[in-house]
C-alpha positions as CSV (number, residue, x, y, z in Angstrom):
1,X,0.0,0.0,0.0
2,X,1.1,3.8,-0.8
3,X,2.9,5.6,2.0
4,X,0.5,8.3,3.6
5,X,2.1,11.6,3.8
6,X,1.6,14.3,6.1
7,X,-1.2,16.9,4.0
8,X,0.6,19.6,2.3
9,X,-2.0,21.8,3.1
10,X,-3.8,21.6,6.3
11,X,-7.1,20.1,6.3
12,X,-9.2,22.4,8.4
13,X,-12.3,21.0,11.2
14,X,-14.8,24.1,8.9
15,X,-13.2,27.3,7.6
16,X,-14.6,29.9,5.8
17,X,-15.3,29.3,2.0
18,X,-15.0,32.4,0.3
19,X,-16.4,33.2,-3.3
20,X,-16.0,36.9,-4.8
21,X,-19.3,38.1,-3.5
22,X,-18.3,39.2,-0.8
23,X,-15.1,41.2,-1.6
24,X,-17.3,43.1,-3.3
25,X,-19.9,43.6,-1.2
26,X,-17.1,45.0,1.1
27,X,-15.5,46.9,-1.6
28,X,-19.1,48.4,-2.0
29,X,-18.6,50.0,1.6
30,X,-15.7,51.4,1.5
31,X,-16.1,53.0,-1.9
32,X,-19.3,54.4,-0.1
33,X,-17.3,54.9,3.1
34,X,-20.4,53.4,5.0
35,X,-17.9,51.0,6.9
36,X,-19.2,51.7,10.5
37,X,-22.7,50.0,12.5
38,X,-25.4,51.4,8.9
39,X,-25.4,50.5,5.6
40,X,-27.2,48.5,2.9
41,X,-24.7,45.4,3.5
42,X,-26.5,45.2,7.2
43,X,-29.9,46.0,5.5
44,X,-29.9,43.2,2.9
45,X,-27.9,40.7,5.8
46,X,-30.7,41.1,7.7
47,X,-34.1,41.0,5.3
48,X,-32.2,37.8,3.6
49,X,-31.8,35.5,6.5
50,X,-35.2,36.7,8.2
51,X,-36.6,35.6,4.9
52,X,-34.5,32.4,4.4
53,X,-35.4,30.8,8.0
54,X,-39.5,32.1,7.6
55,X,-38.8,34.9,10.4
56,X,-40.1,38.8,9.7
57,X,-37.3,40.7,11.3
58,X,-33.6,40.1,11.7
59,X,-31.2,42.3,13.8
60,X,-27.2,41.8,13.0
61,X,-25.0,42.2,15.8
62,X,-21.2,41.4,16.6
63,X,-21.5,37.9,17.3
64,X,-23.8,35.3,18.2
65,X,-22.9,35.3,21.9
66,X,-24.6,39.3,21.8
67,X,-27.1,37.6,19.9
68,X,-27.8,35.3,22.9
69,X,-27.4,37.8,25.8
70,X,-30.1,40.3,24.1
71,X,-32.5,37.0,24.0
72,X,-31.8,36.5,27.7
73,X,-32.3,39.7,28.3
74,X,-36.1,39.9,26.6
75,X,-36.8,36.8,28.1
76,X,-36.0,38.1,31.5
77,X,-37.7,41.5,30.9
78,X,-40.9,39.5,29.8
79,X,-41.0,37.1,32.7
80,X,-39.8,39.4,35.4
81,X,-40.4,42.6,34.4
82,X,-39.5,44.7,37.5
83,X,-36.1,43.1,37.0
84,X,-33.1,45.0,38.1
85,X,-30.6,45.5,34.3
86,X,-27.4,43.1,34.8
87,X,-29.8,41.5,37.3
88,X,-32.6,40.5,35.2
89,X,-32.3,36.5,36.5
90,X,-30.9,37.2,39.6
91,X,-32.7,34.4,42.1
92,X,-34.3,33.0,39.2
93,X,-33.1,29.0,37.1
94,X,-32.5,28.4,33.8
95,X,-32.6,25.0,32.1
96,X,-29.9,24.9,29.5
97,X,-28.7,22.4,27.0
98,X,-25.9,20.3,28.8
99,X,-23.3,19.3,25.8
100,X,-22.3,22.6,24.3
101,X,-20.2,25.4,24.1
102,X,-19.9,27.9,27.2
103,X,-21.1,30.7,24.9
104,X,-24.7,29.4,24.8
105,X,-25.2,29.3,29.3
106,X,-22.8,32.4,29.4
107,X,-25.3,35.0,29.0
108,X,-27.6,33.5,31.9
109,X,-24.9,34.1,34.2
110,X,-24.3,38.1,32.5
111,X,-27.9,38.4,33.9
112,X,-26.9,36.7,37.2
113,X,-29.2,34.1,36.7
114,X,-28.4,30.0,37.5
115,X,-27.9,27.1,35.0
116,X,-29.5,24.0,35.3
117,X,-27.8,22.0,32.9
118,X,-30.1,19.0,31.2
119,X,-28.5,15.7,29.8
120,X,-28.4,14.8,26.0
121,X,-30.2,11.9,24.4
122,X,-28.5,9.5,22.4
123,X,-31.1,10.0,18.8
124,X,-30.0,13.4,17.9
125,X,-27.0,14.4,21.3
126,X,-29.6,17.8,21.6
127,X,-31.9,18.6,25.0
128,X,-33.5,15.2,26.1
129,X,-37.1,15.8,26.3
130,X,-36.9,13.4,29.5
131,X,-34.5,14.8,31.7
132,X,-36.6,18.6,30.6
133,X,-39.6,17.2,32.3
134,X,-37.7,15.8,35.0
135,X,-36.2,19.1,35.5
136,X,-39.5,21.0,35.5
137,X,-40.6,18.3,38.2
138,X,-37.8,19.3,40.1
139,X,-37.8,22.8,39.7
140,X,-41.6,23.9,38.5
141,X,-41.0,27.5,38.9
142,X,-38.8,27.5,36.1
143,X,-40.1,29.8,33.4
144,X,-37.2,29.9,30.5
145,X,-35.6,26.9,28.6
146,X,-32.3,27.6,26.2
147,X,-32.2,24.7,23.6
148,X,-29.2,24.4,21.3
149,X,-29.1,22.6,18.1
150,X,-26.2,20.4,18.3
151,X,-23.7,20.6,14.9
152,X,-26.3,21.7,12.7
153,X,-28.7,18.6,14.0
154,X,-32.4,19.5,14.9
155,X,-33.6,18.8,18.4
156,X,-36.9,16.8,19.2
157,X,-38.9,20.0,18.6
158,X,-42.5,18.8,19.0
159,X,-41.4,17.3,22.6
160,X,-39.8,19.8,23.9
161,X,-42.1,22.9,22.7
162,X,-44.7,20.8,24.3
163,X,-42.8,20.8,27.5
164,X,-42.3,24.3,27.1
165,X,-46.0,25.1,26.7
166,X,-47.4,23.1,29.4
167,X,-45.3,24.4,31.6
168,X,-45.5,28.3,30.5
169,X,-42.2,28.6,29.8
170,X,-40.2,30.6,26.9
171,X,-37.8,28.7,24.7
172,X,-34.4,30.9,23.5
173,X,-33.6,28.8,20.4
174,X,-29.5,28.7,19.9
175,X,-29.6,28.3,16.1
176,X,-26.0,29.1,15.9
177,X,-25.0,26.2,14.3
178,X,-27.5,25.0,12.9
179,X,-28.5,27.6,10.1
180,X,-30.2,26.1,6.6
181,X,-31.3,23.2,9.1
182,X,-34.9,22.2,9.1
183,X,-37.4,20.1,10.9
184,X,-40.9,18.3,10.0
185,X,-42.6,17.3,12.9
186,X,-46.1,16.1,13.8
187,X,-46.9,19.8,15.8
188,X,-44.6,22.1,14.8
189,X,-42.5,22.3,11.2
190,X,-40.0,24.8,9.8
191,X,-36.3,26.0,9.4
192,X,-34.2,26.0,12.5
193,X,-34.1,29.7,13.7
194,X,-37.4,30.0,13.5
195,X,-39.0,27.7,16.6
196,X,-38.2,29.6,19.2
197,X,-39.7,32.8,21.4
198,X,-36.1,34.5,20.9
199,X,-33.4,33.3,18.5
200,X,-29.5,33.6,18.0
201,X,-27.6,32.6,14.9
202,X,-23.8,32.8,14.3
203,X,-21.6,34.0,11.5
204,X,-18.8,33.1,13.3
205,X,-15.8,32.0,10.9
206,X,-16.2,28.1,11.2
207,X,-20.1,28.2,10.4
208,X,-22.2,27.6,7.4
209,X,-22.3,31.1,6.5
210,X,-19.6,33.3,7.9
211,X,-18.9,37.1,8.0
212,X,-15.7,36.3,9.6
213,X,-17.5,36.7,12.8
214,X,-21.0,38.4,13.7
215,X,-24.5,37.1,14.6
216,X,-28.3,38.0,14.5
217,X,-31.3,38.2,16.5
218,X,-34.5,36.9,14.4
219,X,-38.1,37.4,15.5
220,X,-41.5,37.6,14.3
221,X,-42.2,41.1,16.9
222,X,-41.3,44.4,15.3
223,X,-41.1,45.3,19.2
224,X,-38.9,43.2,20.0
225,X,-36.5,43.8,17.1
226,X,-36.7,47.2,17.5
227,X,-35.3,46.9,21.3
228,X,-32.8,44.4,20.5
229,X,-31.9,47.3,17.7
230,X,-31.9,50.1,20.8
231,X,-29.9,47.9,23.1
232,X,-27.0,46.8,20.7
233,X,-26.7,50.7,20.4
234,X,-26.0,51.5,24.0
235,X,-29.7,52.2,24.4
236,X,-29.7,55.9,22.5
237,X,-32.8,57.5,22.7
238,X,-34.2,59.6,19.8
239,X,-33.1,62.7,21.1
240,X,-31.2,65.5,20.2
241,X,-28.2,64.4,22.1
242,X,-26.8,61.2,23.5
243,X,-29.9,60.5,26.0
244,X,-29.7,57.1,27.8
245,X,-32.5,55.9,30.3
246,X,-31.4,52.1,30.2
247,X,-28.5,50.1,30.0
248,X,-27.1,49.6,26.4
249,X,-24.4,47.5,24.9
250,X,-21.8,47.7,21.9
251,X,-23.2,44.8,20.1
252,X,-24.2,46.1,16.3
253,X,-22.4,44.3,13.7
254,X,-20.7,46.4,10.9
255,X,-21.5,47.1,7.4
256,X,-18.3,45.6,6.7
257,X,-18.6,42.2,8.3
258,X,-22.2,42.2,7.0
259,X,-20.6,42.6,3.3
260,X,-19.4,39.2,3.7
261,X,-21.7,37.5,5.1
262,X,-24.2,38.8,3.0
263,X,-22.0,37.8,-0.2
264,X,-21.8,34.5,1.6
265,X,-25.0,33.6,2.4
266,X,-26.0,33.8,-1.2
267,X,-23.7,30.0,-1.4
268,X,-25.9,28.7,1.3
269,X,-27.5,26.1,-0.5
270,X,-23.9,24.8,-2.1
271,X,-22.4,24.9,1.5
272,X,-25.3,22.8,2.3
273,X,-24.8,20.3,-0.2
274,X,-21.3,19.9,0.3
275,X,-21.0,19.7,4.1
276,X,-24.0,16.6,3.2
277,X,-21.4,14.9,1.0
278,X,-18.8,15.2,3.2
279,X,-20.8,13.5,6.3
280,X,-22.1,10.8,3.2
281,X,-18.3,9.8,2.5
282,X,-17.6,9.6,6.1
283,X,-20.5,7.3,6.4
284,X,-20.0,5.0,3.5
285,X,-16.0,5.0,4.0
286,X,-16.2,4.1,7.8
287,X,-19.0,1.6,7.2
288,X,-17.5,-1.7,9.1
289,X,-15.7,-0.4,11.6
290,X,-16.9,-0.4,15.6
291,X,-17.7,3.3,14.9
292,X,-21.1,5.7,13.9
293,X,-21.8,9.2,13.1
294,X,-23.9,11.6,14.5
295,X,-27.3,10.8,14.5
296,X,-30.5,13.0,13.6
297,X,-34.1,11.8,13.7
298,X,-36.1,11.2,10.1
299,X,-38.2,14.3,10.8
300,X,-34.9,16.6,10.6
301,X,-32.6,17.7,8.1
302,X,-29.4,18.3,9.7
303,X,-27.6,21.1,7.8
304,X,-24.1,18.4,8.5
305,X,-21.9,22.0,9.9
306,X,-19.5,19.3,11.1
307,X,-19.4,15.3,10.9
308,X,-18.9,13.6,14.2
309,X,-18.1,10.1,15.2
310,X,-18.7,8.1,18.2
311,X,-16.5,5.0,18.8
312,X,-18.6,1.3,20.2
313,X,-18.1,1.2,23.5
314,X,-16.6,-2.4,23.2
315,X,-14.1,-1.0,20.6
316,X,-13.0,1.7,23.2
317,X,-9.3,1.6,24.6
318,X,-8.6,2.8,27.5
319,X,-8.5,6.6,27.6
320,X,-8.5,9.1,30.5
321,X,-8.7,13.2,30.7
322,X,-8.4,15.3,33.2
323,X,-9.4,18.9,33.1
324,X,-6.5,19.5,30.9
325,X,-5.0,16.6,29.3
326,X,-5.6,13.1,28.1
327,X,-3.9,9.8,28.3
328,X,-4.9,6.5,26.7
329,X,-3.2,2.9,25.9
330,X,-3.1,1.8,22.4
331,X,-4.9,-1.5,22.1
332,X,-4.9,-3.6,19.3
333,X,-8.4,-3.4,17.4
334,X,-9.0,-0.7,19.6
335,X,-9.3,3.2,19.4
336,X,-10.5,6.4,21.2
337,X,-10.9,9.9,20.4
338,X,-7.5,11.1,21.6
339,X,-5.5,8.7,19.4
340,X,-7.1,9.7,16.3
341,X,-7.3,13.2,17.0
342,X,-3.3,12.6,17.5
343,X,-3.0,10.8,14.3
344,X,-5.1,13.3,12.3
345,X,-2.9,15.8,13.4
346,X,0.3,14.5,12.7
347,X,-0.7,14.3,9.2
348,X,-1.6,18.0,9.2
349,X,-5.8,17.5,9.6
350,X,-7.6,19.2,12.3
351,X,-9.8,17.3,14.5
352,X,-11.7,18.2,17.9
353,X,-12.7,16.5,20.6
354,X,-17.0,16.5,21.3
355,X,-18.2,19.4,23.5
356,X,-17.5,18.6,26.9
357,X,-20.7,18.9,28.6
358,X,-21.5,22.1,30.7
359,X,-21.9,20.3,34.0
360,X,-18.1,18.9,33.8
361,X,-16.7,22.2,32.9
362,X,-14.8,23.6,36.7
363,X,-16.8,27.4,36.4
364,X,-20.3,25.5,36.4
365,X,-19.5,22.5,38.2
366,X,-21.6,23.3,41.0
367,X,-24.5,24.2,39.1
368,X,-27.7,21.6,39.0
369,X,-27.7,18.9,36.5
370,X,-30.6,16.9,35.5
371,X,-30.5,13.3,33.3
372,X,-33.2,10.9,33.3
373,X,-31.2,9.3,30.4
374,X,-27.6,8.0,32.3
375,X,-25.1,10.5,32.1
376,X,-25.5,10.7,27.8
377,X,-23.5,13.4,27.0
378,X,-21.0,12.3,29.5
379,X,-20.4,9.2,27.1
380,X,-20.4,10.8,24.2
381,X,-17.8,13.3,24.8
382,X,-15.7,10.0,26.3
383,X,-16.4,8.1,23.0
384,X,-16.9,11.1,20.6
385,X,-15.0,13.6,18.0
386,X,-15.4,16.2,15.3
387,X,-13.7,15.0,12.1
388,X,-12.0,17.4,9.7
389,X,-15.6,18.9,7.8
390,X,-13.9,21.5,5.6
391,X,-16.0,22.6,2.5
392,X,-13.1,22.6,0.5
393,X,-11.4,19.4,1.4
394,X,-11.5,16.9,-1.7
395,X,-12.6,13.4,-2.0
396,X,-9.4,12.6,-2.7
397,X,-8.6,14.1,1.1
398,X,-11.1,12.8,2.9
399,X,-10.1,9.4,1.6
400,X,-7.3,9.6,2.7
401,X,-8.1,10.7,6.9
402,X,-11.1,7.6,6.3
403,X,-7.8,5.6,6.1
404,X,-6.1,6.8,8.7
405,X,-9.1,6.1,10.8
406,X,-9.1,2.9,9.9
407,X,-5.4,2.3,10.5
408,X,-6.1,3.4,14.4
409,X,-8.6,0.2,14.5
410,X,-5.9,-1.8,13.0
């Protein structure tokens, strides 16, 4: 068999995939010199993704985190309206997906509110809608539920807006990856983004559609797109001067990271398309080994941001972390995420280990944390990884880290 080499180029986990649009939707602001927080690149961002994910207004801000904190913060004014600002939660739970990135639970604590972290199921790794109810059992007077959609993968939407509704509680929907994503089910249908009471999205530079960073706030409530608007611009009033009678953040996006990722959301349905063929090979080329990819029910069509694997537990050698580094013993037959994270990157392919879950992480440690479904998200960060998902890797590529894979099974 031909030697593998070490790539040439680096094979990147998702980086952005430019296409000419952009460049000149940015050379459109300078020539204009609108390169500040106005402009038509902000103006047609904003009416094209509303419109794509079936919302009426967007707001474009500076990231998706912004995006989230401004959700947490209408949430908060809605349910508890005489609310102190930077203390809108303060005394007050919030049930957050479990297995994710800190970004998504952060603003709860900007608002001085507490996590209660809820276990994964093992269908799609999203929110279980057992350990929600569970939760809601536990703590009833919980009014507001932060779902995220796990790598582009669709939660069980009909369950857990049901849980949401019998219980009276609001749902922030943490579209950030999961853009172009959609989901058919029996009570609710529609493009993720578009399910939830408040919504966040991220153009952050590894996502479906990137503006090299950035994020949006998309609702159906002129009102509330209209505040999120006032609030991302340190809360000026329409006066004659800089009149402020609440507290306001930095968070609008400019015209000139709008410019591209307006230019780039016009490739959305080609990013799409590709990111499926990439999880497809991945699928097919791994087919026989003790592994599987992530799952997604037949109601949902995942939007495949990155392609994940999980390793059989039987085919798991033995592999430790602590809160800072791993260790594992190289068993024939056997593998685990660490060794071929190591492999992929000695032959110049970046890999990533699955999103240790929220309740392991020291800062939340001794938050609460509900499962009803054994510690899932537990085992599949143990047994799980992100495999390189670049749009522009080749077939040719990707063959050629399917084998390497194989070779750590060997």
């Amino acid at each position: 068999m031909t030697e593998i080499r070490p790539f040439e180029k680096k094979i990147w986990l998702s980086s952005p995939t430019m296409h000419g649009e952009e460049q000149q939707f940015v050379q459109e602001a300078f020539d204009t010199n609108w390169v500040s927080t106005v402009g038509k690149n902000i103006d047609c961002l904003e009416e094209a993704v509303a419109g794509y994910t079936g919302m009426k207004y967007g707001v474009a801000l500076a990231s998706g985190t912004a995006a989230l904190h401004l959700c947490v913060k209408l949430a908060a004014r809605r349910l508890y309206p005489d609310a102190l600002p930077g203390n809108a939660l303060a005394g007050k739970k919030v049930f957050c997906s479990d297995m994710t990135f800190a970004a998504s639970v952060n603003p709860v604590v900007y608002e001085s509110g507490t996590p209660v972290f809820i276990d994964s199921e093992p269908d799609t790794w999203n929110m279980d809608p057992d350990s929600l109810k569970k939760a809601f059992d536990l703590y009833p007077e919980t009014r507001l539920v932060i779902l995220v959609h796990l790598y582009g993968v669709p939660a069980k939407m009909d369950e857990i807006m049901e849980i949401c509704r019998q219980h009276d509680a609001l749902l922030i929907e943490d579209a950030a990856e999961a853009l172009g994503a959609s989901y058919q089910g029996k009570t609710v249908s529609g493009k993720c983004g578009s399910f939830g009471d408040y919504v966040a999205i991220s153009f952050n530079g590894n996502k479906i559609v990137t503006g090299s960073s950035g994020g949006m706030f998309l609702t159906n409530d002129k009102a509330d797109a209209d505040r999120v608007r006032k609030w991302s611009t340190q809360s000026r009033e329409t006066a004659p001067w800089y009149q402020h009678e609440e507290l306001g953040y930095n968070y609008r996006m400019s015209n000139i990271v709008a410019g591209v990722a307006r230019g780039n959301m016009l490739h959305i349905d080609e990013h799409l398309a590709r990111k499926r063929q990439i999880y497809e090979r991945y699928r097919d080329g791994l087919m026989g080994l003790p592994v599987s990819m992530n799952p997604s029910e037949m109601k949902a069509a995942p939007n495949d941001w990155l392609s994940c694997l999980l390793i059989d537990p039987a085919a798991m050698c033995r592999q430790v972390r602590d809160d800072k580094e791993p260790l594992y013993l190289p068993e024939p037959g056997k593998s685990c995420p660490t060794e071929i994270l190591e492999v992929l990157a000695r032959y110049n392919a970046e890999g990533r280990p699955i999103w240790k879950p929220m309740h392991m992480q020291p800062i939340y440690r001794n938050c609460p944390y509900v499962s009803a479904a054994g510690d899932c998200g537990e085992d599949i960060f143990h047994r799980g990884l992100c495999l390189p998902s670049d749009n522009k890797m080749t077939p040719e590529a990707q063959a050629v880290i399917i084998e390497l894979i194989k070779k750590c099974f060997a």
